[in-house]
N, C-alpha and C positions, 0 to 999 in steps of 0.2 A: 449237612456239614456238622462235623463235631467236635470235640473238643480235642482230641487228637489229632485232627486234619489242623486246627490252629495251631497248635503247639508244634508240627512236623514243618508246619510254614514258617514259625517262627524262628524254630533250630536255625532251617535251612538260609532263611534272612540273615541271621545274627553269621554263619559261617560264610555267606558270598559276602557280606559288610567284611570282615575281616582279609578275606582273599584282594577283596579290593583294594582297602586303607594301604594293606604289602605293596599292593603294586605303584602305589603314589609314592609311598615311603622308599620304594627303591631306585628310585631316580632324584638321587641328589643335586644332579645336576642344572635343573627345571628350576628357572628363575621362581625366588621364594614367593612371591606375590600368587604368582600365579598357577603355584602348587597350591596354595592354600583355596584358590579359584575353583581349581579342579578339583580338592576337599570336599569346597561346598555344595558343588552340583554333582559329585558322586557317590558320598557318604551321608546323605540325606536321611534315612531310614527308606523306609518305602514296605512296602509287601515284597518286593522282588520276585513276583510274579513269574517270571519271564525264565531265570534261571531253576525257581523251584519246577517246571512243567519242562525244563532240558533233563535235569535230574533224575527226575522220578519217570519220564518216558524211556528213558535210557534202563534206569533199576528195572524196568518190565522185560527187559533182558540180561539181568544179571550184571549189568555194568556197573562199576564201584561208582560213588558219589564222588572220588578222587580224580577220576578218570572224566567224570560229565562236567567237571567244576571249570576247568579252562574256559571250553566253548558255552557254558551257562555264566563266566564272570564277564567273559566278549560282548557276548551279549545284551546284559546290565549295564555296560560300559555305553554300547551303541546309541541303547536307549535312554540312557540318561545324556547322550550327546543330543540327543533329538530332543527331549524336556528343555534342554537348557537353550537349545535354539527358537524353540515353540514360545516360549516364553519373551521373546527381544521386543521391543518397540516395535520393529517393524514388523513382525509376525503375529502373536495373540494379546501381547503389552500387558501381561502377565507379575507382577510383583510379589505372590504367594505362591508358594510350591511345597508341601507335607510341611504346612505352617510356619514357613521360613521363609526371608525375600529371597525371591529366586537370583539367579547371579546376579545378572546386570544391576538389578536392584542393589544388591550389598555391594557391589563392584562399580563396573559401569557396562557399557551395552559392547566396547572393543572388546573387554578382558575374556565376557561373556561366549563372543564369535570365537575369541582362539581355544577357550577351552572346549566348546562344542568339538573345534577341529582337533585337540588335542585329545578326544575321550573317543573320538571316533578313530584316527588312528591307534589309539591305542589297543583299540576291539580287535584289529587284524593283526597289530602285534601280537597278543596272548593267545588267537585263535590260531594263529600260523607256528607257533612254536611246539617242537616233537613233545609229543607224548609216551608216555613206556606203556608198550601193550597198543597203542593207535596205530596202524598202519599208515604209512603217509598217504596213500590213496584214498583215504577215511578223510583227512584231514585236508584234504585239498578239496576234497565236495562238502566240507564243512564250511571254508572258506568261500568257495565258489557262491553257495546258498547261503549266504551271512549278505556277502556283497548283492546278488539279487532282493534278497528281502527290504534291504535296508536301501536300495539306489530308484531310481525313474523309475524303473517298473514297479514298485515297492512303497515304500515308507514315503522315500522323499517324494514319489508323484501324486501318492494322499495327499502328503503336503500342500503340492502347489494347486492340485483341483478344491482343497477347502480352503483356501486363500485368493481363487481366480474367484471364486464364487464371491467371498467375502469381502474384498476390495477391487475385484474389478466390472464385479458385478456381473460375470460370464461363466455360465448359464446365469440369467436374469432370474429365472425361478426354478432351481433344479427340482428334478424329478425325485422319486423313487428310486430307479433305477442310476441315476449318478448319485446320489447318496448313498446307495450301495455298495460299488466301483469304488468312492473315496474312499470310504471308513474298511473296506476290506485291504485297499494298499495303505492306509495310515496304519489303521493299529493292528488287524488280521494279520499282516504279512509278517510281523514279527514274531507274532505268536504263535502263528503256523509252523516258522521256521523251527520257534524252539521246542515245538513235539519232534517235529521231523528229524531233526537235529539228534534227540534221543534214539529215533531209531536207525538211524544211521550209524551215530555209537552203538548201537546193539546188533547190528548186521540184522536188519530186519528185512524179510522177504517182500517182495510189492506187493502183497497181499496185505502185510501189517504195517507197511509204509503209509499204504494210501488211506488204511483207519486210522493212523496216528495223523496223518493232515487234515481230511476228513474230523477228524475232532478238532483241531488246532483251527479248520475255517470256523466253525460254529463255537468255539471257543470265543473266536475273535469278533465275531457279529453281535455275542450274549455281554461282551466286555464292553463294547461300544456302545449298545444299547443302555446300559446301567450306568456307564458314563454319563452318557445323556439325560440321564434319568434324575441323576444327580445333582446333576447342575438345574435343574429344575427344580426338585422338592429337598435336595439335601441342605446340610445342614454348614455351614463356612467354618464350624471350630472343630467338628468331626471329618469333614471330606478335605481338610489343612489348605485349599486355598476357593478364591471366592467363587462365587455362585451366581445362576442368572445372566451368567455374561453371554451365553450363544444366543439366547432370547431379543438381550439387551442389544447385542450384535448383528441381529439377525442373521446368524449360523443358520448353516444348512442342516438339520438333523432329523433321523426318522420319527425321535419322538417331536420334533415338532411340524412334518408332513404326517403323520399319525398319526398324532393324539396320544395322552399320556395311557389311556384302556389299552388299546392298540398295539402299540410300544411294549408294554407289559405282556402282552400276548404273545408276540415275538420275539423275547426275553422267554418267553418256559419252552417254546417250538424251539429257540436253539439249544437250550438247554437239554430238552429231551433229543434235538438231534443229534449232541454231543456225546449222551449216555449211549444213541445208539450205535455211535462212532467207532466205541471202546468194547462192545459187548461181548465180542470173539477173546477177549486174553481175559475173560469168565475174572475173578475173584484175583486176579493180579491187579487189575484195572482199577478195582476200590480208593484209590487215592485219588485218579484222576478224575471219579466220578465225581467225589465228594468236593474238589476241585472248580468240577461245572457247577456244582450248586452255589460255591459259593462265588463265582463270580455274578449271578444272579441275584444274589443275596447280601452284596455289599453293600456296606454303609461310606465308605470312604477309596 
């Protein structure tokens, strides 16, 4: 990772923050309260991860940033709808989020639900809207694969198997192999998507679709791990909310069927699986290499 991959991360941050605040700012209509709800839990800062790795898959075929930026703000939208639900009382009971209370905390736990619904619909608003130069057949598998990533098969059934575990105690002692299954539909499947997603905007052939997922799965294994990893040894005023809570909770997590060595070891295996994802688009690839390092190499 280098000093140029931050600053290209940073650009790319500071320009989906903006695309986004537009999109709040143009619905005047949106009871005031709960526009400023929607503020809170979408103009957070963040790394915005998600959309820079739509962006820069896309640019490995020539795709403008103007052109990726819809379906990488959709997406930012999706996932900050899933933070802000992640975080409710009844889910992780969460009150810290990139150093700020998270909604329900500044708000309350109703305001919270509608905005989650309100950030998620709004994902397939701006992901469903033409594009110049998109072909609508482009944008309707854009669509299609947004709602897969993010529904039961997806995101949301990470979801409920790391909370069937958590509160209801079903699997009693998950495996391996369900901690796996979780955290590849919790956090994988989004991140998957938004490589895929790149090359779909770039009309990529199934040969360089299936390196672009293929990186996006191990992408999302090495993100989850360092997660974990975090809330373990990081730090509460760097990593912006608290620490020790999967432990304290007794979460399901591979570093904690592992071990923290272990863990780590698994963390550079998907790491280099990731490098080795990308290898075929030679010296285009350099950003999303630098990419997989640093999601390994996070501190926050």
């Amino acid at each position: 990772m280098t000093t140029e991959f931050v600053a290209q991360l940073q650009l790319l941050a500071d320009r989906t923050e903006a695309v986004l605040a537009r999109e709040i700012d143009s619905m005047p209509s949106v009871p005031p309260r709960l526009a400023d709800a929607m503020r809170h839990g979408l103009l957070a800062g963040g790394k915005r991860f998600r959309p820079f790795l739509v962006v820069k898959c896309a640019q490995l075929f020539g795709v403008a940033e103007a052109t990726a930026m819809p379906a990488a703000a959709a997406l930012e939208c999706l996932h900050s709808y899933s933070l802000v639900h992640d975080d409710l009382p009844a889910m992780d009971n969460d009150k810290l989020r990139r150093g700020k209370p998270t909604v329900w905390a500044e708000f309350d736990d109703w305001t919270a639900i509608l905005v989650g619904d309100a950030l998620l619909t709004l994902a397939f608003e701006i992901i469903s809207r033409p594009v110049s130069g998109t072909a609508p057949e482009i944008q309707s598998k854009l669509v299609s694969r947004l709602a897969v990533a993010s529904g039961a098969v997806g995101m949301v059934g990470g979801q409920y198997l790391d909370l069937s575990s958590d509160k209801r105690g079903e699997p009693a002692q998950p495996d391996d192999a369900y901690i796996r299954r979780m955290q590849g539909m919790k956090t994988g499947a989004l991140l998957k998507f938004a490589c895929e997603a790149g090359g779909i905007l770039g009309g990529a052939d199934e040969s360089q679709l299936a390196a672009l997922t293929d990186y996006g799965t191990h992408i999302g294994l090495a993100f989850q791990i360092s997660d974990d990893l975090l809330d373990v040894e990081g730090d509460p005023e760097v990593v912006g909310k608290a620490t020790g809570k999967d432990a304290d909770a007794g979460k399901a997590t591979l570093v904690g069927i592992l071990g923290i060595d272990q863990a780590r070891a698994e963390l550079a295996a998907a790491e280099a699986s990731a490098l080795a994802a990308v290898a075929e688009f030679g010296e285009r690839a350099e950003i999303l290499k630098q990419a997989a390092r640093f999601v390994s190499s996070r501190k926050s």
